[in-house]
OpenMM code with the backbone's topology and positions (N, CA, C; nanometers):
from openmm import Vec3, app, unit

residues = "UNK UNK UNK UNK UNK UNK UNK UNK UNK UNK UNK UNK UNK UNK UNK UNK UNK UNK UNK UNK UNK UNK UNK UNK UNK UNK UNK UNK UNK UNK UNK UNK UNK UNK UNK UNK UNK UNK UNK UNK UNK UNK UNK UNK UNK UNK UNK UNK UNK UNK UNK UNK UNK UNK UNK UNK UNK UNK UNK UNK UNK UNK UNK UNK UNK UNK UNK UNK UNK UNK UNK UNK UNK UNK UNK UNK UNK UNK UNK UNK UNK UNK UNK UNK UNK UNK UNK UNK UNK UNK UNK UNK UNK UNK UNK UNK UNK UNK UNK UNK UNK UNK UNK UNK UNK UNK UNK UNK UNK UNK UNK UNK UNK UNK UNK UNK UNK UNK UNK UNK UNK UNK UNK UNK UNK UNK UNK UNK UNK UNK UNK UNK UNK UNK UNK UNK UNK UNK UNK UNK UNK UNK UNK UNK UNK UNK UNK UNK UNK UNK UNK UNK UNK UNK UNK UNK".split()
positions = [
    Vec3(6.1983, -13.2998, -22.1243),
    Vec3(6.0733, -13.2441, -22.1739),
    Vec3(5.9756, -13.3541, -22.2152),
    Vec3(6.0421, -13.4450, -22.2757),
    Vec3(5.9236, -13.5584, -22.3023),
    Vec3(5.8862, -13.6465, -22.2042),
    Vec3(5.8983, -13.6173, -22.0509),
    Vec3(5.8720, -13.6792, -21.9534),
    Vec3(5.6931, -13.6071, -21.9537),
    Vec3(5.7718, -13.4676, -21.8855),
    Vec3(5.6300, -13.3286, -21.8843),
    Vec3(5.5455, -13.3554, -21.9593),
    Vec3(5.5703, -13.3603, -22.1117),
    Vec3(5.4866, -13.3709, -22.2340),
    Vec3(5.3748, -13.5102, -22.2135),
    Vec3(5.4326, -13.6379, -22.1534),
    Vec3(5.3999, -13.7732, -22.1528),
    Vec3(5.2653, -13.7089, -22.0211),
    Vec3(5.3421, -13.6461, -21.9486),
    Vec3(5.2695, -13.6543, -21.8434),
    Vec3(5.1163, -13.5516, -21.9156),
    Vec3(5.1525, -13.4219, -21.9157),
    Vec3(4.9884, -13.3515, -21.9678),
    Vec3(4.9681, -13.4247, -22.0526),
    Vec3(4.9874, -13.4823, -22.1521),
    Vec3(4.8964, -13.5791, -22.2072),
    Vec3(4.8238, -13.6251, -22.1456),
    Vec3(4.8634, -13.6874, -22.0787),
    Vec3(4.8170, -13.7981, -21.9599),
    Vec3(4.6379, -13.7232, -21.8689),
    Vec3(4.7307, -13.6213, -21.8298),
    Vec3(4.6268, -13.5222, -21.7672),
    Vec3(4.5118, -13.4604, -21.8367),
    Vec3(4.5655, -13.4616, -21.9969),
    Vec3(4.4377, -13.4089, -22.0943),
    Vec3(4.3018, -13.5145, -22.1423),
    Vec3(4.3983, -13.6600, -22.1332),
    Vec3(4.3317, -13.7532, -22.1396),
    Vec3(4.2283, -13.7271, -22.0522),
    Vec3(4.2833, -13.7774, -21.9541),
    Vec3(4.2043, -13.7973, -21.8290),
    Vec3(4.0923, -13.6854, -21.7697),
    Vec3(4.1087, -13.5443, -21.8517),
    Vec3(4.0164, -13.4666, -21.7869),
    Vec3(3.8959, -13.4887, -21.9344),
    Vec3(3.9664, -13.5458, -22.0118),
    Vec3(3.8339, -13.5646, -22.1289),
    Vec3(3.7630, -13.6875, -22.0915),
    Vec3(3.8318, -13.7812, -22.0869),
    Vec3(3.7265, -13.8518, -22.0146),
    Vec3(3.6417, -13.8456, -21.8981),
    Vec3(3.6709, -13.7934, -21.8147),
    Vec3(3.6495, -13.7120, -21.7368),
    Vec3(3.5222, -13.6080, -21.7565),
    Vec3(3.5161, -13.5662, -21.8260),
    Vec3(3.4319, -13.4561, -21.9368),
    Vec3(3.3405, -13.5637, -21.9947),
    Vec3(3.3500, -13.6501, -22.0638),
    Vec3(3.2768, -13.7679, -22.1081),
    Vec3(3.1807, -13.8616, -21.9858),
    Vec3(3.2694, -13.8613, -21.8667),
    Vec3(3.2062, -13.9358, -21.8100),
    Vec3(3.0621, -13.8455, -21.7519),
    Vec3(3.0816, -13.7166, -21.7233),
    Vec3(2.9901, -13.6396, -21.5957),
    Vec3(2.8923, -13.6079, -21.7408),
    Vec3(2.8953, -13.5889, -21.8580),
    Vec3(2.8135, -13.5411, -21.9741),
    Vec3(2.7075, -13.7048, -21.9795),
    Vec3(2.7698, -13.8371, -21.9594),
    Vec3(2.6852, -13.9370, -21.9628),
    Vec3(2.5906, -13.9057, -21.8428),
    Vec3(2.6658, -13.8993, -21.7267),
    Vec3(2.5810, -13.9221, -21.6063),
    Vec3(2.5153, -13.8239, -21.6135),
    Vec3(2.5308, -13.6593, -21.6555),
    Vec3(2.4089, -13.5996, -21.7194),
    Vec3(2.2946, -13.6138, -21.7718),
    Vec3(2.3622, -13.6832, -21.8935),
    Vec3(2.2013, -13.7425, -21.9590),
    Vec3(2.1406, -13.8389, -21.9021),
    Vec3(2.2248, -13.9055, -21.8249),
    Vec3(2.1311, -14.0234, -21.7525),
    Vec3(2.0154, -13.9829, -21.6554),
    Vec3(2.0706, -13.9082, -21.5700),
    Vec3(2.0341, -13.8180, -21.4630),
    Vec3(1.8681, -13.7689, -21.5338),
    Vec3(1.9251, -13.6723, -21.6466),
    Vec3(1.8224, -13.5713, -21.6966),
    Vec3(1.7309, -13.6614, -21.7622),
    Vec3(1.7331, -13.7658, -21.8395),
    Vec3(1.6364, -13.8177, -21.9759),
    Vec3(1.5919, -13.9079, -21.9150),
    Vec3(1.6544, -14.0006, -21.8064),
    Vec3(1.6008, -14.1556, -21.7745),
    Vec3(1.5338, -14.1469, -21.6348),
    Vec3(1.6465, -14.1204, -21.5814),
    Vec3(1.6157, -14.1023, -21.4069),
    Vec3(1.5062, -13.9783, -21.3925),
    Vec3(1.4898, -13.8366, -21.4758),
    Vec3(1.4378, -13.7268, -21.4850),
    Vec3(1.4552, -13.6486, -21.3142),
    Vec3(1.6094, -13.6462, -21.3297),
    Vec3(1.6071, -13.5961, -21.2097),
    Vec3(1.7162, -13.4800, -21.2736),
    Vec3(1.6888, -13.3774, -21.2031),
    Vec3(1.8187, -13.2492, -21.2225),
    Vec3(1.9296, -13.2226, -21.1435),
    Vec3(2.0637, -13.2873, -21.2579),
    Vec3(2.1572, -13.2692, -21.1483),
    Vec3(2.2212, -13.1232, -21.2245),
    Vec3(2.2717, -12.9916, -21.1471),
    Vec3(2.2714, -12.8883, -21.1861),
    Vec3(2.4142, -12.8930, -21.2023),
    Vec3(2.5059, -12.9278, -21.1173),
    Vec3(2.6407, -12.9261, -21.0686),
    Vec3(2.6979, -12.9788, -21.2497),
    Vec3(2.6565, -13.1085, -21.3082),
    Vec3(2.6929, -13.1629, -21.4139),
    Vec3(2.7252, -13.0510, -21.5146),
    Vec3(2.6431, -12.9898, -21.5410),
    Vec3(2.6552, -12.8966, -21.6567),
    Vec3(2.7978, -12.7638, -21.6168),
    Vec3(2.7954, -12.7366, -21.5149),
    Vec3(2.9161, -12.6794, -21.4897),
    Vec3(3.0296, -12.7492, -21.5089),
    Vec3(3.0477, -12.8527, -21.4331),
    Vec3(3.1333, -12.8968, -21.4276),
    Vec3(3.2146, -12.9734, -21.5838),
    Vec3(3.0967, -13.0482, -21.6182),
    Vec3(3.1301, -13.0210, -21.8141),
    Vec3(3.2174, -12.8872, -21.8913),
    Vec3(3.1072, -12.7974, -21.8277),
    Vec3(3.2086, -12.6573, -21.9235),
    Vec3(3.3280, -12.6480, -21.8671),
    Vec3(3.3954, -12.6692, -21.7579),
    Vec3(3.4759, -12.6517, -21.6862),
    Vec3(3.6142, -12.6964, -21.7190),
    Vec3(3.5583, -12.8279, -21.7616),
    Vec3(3.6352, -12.9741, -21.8317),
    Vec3(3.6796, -12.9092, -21.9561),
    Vec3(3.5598, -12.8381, -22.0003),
    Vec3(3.5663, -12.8526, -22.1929),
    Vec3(3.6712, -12.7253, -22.1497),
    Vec3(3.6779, -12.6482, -22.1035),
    Vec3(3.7734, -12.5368, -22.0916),
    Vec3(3.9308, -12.5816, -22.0725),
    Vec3(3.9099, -12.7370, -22.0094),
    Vec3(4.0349, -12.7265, -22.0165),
    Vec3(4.0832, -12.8402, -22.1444),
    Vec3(3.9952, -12.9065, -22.1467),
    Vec3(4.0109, -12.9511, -22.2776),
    Vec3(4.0955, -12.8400, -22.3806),
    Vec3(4.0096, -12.7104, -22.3922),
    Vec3(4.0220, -12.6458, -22.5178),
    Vec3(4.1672, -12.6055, -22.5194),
    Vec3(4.2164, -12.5369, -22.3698),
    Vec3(4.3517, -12.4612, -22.3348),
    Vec3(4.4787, -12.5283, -22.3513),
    Vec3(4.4363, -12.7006, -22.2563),
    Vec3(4.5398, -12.7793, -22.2640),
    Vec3(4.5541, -12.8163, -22.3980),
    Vec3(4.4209, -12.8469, -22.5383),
    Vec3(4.4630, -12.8548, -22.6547),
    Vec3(4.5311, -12.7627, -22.7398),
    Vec3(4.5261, -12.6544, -22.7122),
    Vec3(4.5892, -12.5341, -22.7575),
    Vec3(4.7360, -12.6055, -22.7568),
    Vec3(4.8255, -12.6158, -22.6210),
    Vec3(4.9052, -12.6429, -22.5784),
    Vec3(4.9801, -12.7712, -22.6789),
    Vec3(4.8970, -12.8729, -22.6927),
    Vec3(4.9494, -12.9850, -22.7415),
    Vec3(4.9208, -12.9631, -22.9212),
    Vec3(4.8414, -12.8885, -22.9514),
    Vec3(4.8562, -12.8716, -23.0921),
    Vec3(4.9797, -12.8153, -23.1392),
    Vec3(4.9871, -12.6840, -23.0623),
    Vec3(5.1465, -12.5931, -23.0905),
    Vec3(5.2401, -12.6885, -23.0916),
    Vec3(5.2603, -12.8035, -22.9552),
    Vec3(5.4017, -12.8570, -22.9882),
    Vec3(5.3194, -12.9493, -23.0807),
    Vec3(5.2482, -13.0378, -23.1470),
    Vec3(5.2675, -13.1044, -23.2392),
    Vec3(5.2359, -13.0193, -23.3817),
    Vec3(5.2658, -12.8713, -23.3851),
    Vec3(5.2749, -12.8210, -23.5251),
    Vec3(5.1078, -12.8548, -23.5617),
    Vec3(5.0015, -12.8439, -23.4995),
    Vec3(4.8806, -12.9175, -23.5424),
    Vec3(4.7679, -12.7940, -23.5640),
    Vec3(4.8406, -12.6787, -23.5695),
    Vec3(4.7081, -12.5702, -23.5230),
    Vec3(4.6042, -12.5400, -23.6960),
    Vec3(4.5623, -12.5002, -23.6821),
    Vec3(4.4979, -12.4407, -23.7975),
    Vec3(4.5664, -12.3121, -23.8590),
    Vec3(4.6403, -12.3375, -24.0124),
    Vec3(4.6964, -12.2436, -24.0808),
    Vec3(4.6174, -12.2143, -24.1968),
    Vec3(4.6343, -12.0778, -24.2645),
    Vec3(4.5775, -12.0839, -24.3632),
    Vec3(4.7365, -12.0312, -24.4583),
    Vec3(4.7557, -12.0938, -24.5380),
    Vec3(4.9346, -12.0583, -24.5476),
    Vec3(4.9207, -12.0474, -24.7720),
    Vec3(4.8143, -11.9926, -24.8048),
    Vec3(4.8000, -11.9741, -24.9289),
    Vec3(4.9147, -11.8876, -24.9315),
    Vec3(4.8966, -11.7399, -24.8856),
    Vec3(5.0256, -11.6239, -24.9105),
    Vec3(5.1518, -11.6971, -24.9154),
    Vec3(5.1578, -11.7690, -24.7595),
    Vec3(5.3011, -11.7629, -24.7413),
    Vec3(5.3687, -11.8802, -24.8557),
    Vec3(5.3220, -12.0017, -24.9067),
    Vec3(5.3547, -12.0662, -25.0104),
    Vec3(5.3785, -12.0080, -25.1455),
    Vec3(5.3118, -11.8846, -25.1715),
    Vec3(5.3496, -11.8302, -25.3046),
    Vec3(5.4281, -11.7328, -25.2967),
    Vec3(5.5084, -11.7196, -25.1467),
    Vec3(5.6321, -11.5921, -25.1817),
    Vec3(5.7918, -11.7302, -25.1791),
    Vec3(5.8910, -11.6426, -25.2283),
    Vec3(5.9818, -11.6723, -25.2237),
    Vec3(6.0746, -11.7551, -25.0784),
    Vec3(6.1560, -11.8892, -25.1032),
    Vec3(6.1857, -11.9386, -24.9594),
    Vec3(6.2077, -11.8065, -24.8512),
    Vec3(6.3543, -11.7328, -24.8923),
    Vec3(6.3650, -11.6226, -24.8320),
    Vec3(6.2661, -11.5225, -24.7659),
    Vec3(6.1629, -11.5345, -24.8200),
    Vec3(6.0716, -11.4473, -24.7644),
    Vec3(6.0001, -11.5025, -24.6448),
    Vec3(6.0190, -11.6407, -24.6854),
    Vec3(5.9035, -11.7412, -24.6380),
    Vec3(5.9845, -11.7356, -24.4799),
    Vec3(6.0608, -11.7637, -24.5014),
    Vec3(6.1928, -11.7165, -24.3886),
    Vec3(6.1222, -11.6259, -24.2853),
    Vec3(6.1393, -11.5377, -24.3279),
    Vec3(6.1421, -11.4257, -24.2565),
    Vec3(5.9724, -11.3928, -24.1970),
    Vec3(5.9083, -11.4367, -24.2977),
    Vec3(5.7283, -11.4799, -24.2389),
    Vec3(5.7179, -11.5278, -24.1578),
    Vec3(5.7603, -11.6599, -24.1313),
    Vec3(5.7679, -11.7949, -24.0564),
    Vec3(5.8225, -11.7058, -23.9215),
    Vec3(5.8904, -11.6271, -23.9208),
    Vec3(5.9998, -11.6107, -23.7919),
    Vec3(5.9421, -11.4749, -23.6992),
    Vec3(5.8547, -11.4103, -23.8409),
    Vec3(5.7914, -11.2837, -23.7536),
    Vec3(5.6134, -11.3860, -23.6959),
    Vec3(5.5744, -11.4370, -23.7626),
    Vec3(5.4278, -11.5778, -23.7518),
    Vec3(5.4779, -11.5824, -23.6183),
    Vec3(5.5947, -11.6323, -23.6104),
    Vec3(5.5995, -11.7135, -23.4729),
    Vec3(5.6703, -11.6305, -23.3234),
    Vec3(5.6926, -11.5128, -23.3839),
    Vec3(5.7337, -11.3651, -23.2422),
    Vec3(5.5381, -11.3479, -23.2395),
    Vec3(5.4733, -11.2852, -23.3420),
    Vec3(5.3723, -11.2936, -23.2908),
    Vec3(5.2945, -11.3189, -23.2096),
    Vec3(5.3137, -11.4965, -23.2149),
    Vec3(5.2324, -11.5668, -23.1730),
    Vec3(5.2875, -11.6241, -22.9889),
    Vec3(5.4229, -11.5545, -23.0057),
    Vec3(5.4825, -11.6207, -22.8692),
    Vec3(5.4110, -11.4602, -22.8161),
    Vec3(5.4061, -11.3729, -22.8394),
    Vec3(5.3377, -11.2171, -22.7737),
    Vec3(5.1652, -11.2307, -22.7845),
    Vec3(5.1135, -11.3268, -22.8327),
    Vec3(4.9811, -11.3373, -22.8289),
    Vec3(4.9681, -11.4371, -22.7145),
    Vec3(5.0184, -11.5237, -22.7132),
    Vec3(5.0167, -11.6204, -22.5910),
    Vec3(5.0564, -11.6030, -22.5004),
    Vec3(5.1480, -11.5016, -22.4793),
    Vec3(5.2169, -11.4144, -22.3495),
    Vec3(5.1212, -11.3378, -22.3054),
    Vec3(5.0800, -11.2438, -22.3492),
    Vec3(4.9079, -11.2112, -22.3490),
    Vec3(4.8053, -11.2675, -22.3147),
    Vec3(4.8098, -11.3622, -22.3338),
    Vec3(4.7041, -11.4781, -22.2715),
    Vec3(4.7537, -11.5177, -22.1125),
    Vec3(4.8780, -11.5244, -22.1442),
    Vec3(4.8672, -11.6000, -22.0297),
    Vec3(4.8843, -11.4496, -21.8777),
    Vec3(4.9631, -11.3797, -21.9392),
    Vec3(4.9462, -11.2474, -21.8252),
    Vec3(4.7943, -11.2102, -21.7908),
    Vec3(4.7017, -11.1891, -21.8836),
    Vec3(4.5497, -11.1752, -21.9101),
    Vec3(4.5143, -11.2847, -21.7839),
    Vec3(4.5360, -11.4072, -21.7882),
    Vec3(4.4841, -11.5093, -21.7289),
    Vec3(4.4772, -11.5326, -21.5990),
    Vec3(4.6525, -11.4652, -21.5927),
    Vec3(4.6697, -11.4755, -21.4406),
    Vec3(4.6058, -11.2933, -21.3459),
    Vec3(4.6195, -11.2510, -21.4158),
    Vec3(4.5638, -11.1162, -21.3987),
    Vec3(4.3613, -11.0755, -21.3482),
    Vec3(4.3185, -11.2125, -21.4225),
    Vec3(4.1630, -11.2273, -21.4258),
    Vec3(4.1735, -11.3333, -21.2703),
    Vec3(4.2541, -11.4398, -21.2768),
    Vec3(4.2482, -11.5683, -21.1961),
    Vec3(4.2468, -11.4715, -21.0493),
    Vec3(4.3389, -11.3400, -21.0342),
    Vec3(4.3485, -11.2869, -20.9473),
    Vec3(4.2527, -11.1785, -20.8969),
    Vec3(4.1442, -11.1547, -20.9917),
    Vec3(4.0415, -11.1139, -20.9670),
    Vec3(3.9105, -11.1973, -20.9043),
    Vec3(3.9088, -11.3498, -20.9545),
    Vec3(3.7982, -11.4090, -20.9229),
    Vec3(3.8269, -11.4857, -20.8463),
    Vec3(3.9074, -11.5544, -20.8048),
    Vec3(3.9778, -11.6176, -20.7291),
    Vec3(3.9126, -11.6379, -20.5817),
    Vec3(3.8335, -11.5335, -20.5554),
    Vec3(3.7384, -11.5500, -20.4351),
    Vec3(3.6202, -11.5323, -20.4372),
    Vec3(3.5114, -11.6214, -20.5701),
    Vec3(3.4347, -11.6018, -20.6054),
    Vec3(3.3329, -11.7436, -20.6549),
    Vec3(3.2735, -11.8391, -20.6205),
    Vec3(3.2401, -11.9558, -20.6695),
    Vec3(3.1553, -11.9455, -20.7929),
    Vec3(3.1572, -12.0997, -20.7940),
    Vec3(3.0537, -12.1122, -20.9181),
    Vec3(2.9261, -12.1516, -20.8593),
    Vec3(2.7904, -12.1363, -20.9097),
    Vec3(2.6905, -12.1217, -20.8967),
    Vec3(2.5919, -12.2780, -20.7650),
    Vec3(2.6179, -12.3788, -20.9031),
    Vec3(2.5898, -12.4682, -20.7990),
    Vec3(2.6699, -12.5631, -20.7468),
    Vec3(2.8246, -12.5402, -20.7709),
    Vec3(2.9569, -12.6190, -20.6993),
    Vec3(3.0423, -12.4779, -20.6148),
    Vec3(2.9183, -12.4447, -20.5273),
    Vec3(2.9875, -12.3528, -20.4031),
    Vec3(3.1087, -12.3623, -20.3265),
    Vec3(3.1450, -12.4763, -20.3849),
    Vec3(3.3040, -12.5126, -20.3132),
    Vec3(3.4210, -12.5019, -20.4043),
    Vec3(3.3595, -12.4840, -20.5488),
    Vec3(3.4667, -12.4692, -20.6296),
    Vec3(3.4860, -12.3008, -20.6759),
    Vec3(3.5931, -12.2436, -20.6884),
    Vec3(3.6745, -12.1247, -20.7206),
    Vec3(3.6586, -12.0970, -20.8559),
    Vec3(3.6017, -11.9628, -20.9222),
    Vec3(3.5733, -11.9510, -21.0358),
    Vec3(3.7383, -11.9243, -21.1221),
    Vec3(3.8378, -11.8838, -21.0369),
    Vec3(3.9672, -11.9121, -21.0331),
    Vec3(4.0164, -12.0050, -21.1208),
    Vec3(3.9333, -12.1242, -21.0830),
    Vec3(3.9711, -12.2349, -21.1796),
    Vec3(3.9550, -12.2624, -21.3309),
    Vec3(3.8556, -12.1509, -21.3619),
    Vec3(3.8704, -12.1550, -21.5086),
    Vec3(3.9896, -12.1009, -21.5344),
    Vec3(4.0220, -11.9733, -21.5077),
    Vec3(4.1484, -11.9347, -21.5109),
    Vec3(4.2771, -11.9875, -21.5153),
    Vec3(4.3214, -12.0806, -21.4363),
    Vec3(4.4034, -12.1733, -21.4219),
    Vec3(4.4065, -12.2401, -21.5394),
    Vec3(4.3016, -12.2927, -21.6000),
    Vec3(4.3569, -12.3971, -21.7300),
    Vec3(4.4071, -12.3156, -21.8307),
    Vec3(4.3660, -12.1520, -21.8423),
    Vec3(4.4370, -12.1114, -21.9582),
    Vec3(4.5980, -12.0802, -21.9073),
    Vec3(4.5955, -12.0533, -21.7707),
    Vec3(4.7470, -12.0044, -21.7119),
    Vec3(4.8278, -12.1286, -21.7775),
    Vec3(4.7924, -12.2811, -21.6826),
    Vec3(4.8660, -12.4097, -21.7575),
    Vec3(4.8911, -12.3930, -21.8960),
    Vec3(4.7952, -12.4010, -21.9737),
    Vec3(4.7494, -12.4384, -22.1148),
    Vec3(4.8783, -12.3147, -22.1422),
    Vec3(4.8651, -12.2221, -22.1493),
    Vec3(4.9285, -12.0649, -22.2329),
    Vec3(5.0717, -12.1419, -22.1952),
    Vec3(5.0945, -12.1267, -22.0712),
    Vec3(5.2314, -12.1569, -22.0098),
    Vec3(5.3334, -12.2898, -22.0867),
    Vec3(5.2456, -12.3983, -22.0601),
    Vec3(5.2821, -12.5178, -22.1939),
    Vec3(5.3185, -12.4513, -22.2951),
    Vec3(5.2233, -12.3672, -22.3547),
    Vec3(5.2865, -12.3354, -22.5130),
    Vec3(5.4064, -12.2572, -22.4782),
    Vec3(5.3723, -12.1441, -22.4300),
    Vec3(5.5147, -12.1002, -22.4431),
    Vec3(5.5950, -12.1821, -22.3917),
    Vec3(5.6081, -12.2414, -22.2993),
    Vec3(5.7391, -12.3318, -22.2809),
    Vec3(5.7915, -12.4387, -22.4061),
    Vec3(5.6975, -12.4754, -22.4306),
    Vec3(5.7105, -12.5757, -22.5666),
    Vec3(5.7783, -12.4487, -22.6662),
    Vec3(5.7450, -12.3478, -22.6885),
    Vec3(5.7990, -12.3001, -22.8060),
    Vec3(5.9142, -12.2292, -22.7780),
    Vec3(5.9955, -12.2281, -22.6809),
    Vec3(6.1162, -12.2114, -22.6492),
    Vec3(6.1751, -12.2531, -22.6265),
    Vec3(6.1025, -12.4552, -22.6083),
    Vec3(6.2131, -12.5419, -22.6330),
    Vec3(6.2432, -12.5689, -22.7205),
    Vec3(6.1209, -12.5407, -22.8473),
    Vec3(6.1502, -12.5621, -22.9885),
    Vec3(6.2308, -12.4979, -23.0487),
    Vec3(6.2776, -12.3521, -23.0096),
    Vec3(6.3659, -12.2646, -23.0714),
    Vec3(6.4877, -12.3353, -23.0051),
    Vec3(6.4881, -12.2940, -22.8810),
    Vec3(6.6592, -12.3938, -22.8119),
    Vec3(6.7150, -12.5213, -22.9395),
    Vec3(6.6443, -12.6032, -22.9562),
    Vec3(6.6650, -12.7024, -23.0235),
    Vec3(6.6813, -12.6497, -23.1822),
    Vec3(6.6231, -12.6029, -23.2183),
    Vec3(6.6346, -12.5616, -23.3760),
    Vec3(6.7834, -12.5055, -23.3307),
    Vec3(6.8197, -12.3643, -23.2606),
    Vec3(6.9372, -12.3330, -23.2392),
    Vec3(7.0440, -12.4262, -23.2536),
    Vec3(7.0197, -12.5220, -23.1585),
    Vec3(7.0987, -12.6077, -23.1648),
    Vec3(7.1255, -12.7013, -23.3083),
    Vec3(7.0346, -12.7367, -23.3731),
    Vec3(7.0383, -12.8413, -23.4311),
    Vec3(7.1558, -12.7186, -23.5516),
    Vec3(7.0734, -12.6117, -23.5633),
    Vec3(7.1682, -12.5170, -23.6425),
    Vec3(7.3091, -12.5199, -23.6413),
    Vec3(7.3185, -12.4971, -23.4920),
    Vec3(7.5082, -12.4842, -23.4747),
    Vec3(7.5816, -12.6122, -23.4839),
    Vec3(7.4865, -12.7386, -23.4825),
    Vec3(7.5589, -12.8734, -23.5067),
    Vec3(7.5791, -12.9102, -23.6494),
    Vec3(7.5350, -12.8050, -23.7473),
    Vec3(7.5193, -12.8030, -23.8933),
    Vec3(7.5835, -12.7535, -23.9504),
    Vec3(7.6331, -12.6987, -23.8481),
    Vec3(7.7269, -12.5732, -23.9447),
    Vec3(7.8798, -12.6031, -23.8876),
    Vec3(7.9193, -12.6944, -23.7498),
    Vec3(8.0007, -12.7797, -23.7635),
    Vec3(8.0933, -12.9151, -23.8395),
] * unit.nanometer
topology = app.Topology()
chain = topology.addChain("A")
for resn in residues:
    res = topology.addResidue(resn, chain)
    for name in ("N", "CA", "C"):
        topology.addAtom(name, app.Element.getBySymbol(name[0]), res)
């Protein structure tokens, strides 16, 4: 798993910079040169989409998301237990959701372009949440495997 993990990193990097680079040549384009390149601005949101999905992905496995955890700190461990364990069925059925949703839409637009990159598949937004969703859940069922485990080596 920490091969995979090394690697979308790798890939998240690279589509942010990526995202960084076509947003410069944007402004260059638009403010200096005063020429309109139209394709840029798509292709930015496109990026930032996957920016957002693939970050989804890498926040969950690094425990990084945004909690608001006032309640759950003022009940009892035991309870906290049992919070923590229904928090996280939730959230594996919200992201399962996402990602069925995703592939379900991808298969609707899928033969449909974007405006001024006529060669690209509106499909492809779709795709980064399919990846992105898919990462998480995979990440969070390797995280349970392992907790399992680390459990039954504890109790040995």
């Amino acid at each position: 798993m920490k091969k995979l993990y090394k690697i979308f990193d790798g890939i998240t990097m690279a589509i942010f910079v990526a995202m960084v680079l076509v947003v410069v040549l944007q402004i260059i384009f638009r403010f200096i040169l005063r020429i309109s390149v139209p394709w840029t601005e798509e292709l930015s949101r496109l990026l930032f989409i996957y920016i957002g999905f693939f970050g989804t992905a890498i926040a969950v496995r690094e425990k990084e998301l945004i909690v608001i955890d006032l309640l759950l700190q003022r009940t009892p461990t035991k309870v906290q237990k049992v919070l923590n364990v229904c928090i996280y069925i939730l959230s594996f059925a919200f992201f399962t959701i996402l990602l069925i949703g995703g592939i379900g839409v991808f298969r609707k637009v899928k033969d449909t372009y974007f405006a001024t990159m006529s060669f690209v598949s509106n499909g492809w937004i779709y795709i980064a949440l399919i990846i992105g969703m898919g990462m998480t859940l995979l990440d969070m069922v390797y995280s349970v495997i392992i907790k399992i485990r680390r459990g039954v080596r504890d109790e040995q």
